[in-house]
C-alpha positions in Angstrom: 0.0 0.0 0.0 1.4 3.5 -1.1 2.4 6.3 1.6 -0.7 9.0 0.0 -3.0 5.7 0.6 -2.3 5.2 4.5 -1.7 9.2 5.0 -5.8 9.5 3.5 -7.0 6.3 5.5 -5.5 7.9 8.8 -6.8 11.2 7.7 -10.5 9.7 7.5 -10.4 7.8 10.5 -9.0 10.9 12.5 -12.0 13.1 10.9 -14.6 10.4 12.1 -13.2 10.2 15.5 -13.7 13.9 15.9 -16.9 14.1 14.3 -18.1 10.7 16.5 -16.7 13.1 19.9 -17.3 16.6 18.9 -20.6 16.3 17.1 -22.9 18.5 18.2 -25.5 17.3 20.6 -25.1 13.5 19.6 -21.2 13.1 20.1 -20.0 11.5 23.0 -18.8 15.0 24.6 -22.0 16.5 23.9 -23.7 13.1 25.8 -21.0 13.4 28.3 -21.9 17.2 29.2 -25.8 16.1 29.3 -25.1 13.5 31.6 -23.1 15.7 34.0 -25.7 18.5 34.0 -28.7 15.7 34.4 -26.6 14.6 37.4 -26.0 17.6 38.9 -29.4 19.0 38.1 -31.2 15.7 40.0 -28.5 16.1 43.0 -29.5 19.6 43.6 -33.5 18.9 43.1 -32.8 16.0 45.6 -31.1 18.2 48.1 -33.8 21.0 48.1 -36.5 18.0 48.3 -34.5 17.4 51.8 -34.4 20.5 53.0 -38.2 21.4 52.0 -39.2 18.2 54.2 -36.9 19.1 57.2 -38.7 22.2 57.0 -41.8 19.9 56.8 -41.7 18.0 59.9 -39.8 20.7 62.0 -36.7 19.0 61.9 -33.1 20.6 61.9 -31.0 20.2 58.3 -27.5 20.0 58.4 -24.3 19.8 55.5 -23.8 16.2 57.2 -27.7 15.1 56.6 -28.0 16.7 53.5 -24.8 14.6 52.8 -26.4 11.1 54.4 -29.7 11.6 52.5 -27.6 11.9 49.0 -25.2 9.4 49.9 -22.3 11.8 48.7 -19.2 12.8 50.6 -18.8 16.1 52.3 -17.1 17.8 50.2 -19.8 17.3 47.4 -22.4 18.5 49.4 -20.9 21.6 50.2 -20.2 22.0 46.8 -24.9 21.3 46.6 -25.5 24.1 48.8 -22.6 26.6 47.4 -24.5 26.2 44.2 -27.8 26.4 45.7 -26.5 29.9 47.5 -25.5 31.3 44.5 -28.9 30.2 42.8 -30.6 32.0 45.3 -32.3 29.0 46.7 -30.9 28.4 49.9 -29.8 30.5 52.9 -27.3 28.9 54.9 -26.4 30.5 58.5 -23.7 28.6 60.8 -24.5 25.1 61.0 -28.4 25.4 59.7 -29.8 25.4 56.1 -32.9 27.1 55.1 -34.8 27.4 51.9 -35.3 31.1 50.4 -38.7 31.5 49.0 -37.8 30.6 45.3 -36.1 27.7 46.8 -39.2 26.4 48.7 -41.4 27.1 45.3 -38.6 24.7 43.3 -38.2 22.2 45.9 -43.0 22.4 45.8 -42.3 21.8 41.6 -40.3 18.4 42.7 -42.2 17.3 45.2 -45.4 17.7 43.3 -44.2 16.1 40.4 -42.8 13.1 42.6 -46.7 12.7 43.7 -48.5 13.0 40.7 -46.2 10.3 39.4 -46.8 7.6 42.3 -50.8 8.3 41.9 -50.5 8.1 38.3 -48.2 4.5 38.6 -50.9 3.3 41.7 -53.6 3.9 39.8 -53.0 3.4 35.8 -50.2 1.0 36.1 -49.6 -2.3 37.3 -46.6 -1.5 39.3 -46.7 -2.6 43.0 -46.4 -0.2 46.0 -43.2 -1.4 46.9 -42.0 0.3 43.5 -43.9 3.7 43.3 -41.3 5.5 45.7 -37.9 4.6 43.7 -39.9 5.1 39.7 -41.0 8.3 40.6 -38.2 9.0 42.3 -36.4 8.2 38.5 -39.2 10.0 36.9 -39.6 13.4 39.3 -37.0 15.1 37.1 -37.9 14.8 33.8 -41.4 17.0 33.5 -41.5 20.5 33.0 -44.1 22.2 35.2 -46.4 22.3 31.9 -46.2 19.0 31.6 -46.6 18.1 35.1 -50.2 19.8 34.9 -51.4 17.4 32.0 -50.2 14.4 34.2 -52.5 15.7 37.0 -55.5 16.7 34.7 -54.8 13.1 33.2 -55.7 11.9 36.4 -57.9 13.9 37.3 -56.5 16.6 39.8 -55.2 14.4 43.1 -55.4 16.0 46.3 -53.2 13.2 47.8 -50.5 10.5 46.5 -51.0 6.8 47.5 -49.5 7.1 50.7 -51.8 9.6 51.8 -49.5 12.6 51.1 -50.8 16.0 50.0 -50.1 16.8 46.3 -48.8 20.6 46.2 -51.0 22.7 43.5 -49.6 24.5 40.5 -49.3 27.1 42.5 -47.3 25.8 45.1 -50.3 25.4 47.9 -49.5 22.5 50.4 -52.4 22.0 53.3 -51.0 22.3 56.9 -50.4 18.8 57.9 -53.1 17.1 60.1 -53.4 14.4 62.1 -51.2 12.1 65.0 -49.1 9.5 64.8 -50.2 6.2 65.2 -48.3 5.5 68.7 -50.2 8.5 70.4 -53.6 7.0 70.3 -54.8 5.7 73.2 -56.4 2.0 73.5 -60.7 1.9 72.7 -59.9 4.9 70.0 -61.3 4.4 66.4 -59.3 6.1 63.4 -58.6 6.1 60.0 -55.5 5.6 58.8 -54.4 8.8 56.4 -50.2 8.6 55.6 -48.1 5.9 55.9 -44.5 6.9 55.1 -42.7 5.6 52.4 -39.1 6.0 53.5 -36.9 3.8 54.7 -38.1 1.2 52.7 -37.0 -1.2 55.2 -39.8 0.3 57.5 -42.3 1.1 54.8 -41.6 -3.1 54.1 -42.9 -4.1 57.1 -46.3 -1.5 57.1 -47.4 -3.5 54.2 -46.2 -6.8 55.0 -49.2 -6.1 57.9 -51.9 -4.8 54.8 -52.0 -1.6 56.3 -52.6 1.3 54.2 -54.4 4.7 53.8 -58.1 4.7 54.1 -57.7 2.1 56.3 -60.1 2.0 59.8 -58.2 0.8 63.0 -59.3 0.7 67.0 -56.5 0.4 69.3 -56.2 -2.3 71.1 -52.9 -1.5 73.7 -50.0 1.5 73.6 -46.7 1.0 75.3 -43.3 1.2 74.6 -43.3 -2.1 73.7 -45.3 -2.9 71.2 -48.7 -1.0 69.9 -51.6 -3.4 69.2 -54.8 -2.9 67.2 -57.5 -4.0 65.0 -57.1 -3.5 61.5 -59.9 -5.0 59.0 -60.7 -7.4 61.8 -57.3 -8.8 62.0 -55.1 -8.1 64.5 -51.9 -5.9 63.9 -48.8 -5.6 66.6 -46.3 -3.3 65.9 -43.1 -1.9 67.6 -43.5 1.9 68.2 -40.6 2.4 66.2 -42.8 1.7 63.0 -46.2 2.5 64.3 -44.2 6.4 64.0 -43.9 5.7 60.7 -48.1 5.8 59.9 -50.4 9.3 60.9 -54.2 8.4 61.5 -56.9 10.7 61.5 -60.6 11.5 61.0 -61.7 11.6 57.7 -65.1 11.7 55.4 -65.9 8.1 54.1 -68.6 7.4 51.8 -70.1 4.5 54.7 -68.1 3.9 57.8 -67.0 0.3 58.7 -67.8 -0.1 62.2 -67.7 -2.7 64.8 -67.6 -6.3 63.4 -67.4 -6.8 59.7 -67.0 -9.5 57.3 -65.0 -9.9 53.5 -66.2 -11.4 50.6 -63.8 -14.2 51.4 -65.4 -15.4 54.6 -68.7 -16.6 53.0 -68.6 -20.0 52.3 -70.8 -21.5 49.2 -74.2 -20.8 49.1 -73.7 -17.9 51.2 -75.1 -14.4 50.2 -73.9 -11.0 51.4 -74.5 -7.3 50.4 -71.4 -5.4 49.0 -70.3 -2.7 51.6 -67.3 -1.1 49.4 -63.9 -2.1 48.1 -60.5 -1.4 50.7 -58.6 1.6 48.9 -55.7 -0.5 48.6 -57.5 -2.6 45.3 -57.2 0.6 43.0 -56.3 1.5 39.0 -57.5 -1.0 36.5 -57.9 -4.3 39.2 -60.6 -1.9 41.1 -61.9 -0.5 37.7 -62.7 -3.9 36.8 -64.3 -4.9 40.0 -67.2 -2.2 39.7 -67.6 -3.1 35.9 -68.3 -6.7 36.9 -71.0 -4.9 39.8 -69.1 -5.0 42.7 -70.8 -2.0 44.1 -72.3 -1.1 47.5 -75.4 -2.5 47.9 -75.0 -5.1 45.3 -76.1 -8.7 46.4 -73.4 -11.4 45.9 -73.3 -15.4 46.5 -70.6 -17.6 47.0 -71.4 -20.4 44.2 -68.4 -22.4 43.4 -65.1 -23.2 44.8 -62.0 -24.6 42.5 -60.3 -27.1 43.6 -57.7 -25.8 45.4 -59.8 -23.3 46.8 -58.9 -20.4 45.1 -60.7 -18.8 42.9 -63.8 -18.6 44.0 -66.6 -18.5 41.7 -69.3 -15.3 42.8 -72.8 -15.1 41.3 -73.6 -11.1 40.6 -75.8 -9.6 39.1 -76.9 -12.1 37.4 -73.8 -12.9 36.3 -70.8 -15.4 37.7 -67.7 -13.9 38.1 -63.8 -15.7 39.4 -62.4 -13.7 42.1 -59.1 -14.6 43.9 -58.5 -14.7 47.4 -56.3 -11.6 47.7 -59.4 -9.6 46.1 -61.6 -10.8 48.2 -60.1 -10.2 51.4 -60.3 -6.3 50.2 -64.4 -6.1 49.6 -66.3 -5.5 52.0 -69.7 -6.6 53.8 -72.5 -5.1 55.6 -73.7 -6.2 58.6 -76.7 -7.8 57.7 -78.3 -10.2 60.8 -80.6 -11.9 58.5 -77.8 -13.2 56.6 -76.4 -17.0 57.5 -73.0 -16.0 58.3 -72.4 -14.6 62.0 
């Protein structure tokens, strides 16, 4: 191969290796310098999502927690709230952070967005609680705020995520938070269970390892600093007070209360029949959709008619109509009180 042959080879390969980096917004530096911003953009988000809910809950924020809550060294969060200072978004003084008031409306943008995305995957998706947190977490940066408003008329304008937690408006509004913590109830009291916290998720585990969720009506059974003990659903629920922190209970407006004694779908045996009291808020999206299309409604009549032979499904004749249910659906619906019925 001739020299003028090798020199134009090497001389093409060089041009495409600078075209493949320096291309404009699809060569690898222009990639590289997207990444870097995306990163820095979702670490400074994060951070004033931290400091909006130590503001939140009344709690102190410091370098070394904003640090912990990132899971980046010190040096990188002081490097977070320099750039946050000279954005005009936070006000540091000595050892305490504070939001600034644009700061507060950005971190309100994030934290709205983060919401809207968890009611949206709870109730139009099939993705299980366990996974709302992290997948909106992933997802809270990527809408801008005009965007974020078609999610939430998508869904029809939330007041409250899944875990019972106040969606801020466009506007930034965020209700005054309400209600007591779960361990400072005292034993005979009735509530309604209206946040469960989703972080840690070594905690938030163990809430719905017990089926516990918002909507949910409890009595209290026994408070000490042992253990907390009450009656959930008509099971009963023992948890230690380090988790029971972890849930808020309150009064709130209910279509029909369920009071007293109260029996699921699942504990009529074949030949039974029972009147539909409502569906547990934790059957929701297209699973509770389906539900009401196939009539499972309050006040609808519904009879246990066959059982398969391992005992689930269940076969259920309403409306006319007989419909397969599974176990783990019908421990959700509920049943009225009715003393004329054959079940006690």
């Amino acid at each position: 191969m001739n020299e003028p042959l090798v020199l134009l080879i090497i001389g093409i390969i060089a041009l495409l290796i600078l075209v493949l980096v320096f291309y404009p917004h699809k060569g690898i530096l222009a990639i590289w310098k997207k990444s870097n911003y995306a990163s820095k953009k979702v670490l400074i988000e994060d951070a004033l999502k931290y400091l909006y809910n130590c503001e939140y809950n009344n709690t102190t924020c410091s370098l070394n927690g904003i640090a912990g809550n990132l899971s980046v060294s010190a040096d990188d969060a002081t490097d977070i709230i320099s750039r946050l200072e000279s954005m005009g978004l936070v006000s540091a003084k000595k050892d305490e952070l504070s939001l600034t008031s644009d700061g507060r409306s950005y971190a309100l943008r994030i934290i709205r967005v983060h919401r809207l995305w968890e009611k949206y995957l709870a109730d139009e998706t099939s993705v299980t609680e366990h996974e709302w947190h992290q997948k909106a977490e992933e997802l809270e940066h990527t809408l801008t705020p005009e965007q974020a408003d078609q999610l939430a008329a998508q869904i029809g304008n939330p007041v409250f995520d899944p875990h019972g937690d106040p969606i801020p408006s466009a506007s930034g509004d965020l209700p005054i938070k309400k209600g007591r913590l779960l361990n400072e109830m005292k034993a005979g009291e009735f509530a309604n269970i209206i946040h469960v916290e989703d972080e840690p998720n070594a905690i938030y585990s163990q809430i719905l390892a017990q089926g516990l969720y918002p909507g949910m009506q409890i009595r209290m059974m026994e408070v000490s600093d042992k253990r907390i003990k009450f009656i959930a659903n008509g099971e009963e629920c023992i948890l230690s007070p380090l988790i029971a922190k972890n849930i808020t209970v309150g009064v709130l407006k209910f279509e029909k209360q369920i009071e007293g004694k109260f029996k699921t779908l699942s504990s009529l045996k074949i030949g039974e029949e029972g009147t539909i009291l409502g569906i547990a808020k934790a059957l929701r999206g297209q699973q509770r959709r389906r539900l009401m299309d196939l009539g499972i409604v309050p006040g609808t009549k519904i009879e246990a008619e066959l059982e398969s032979l391992t005992g689930d499904p269940v076969a259920y004749r309403v409306r006319g109509t007989t419909v397969a249910l599974r176990k783990q659906q019908t421990e959700k619906i509920y049943l009225t009180n009715d003393e004329k019925n054959s079940y006690e």
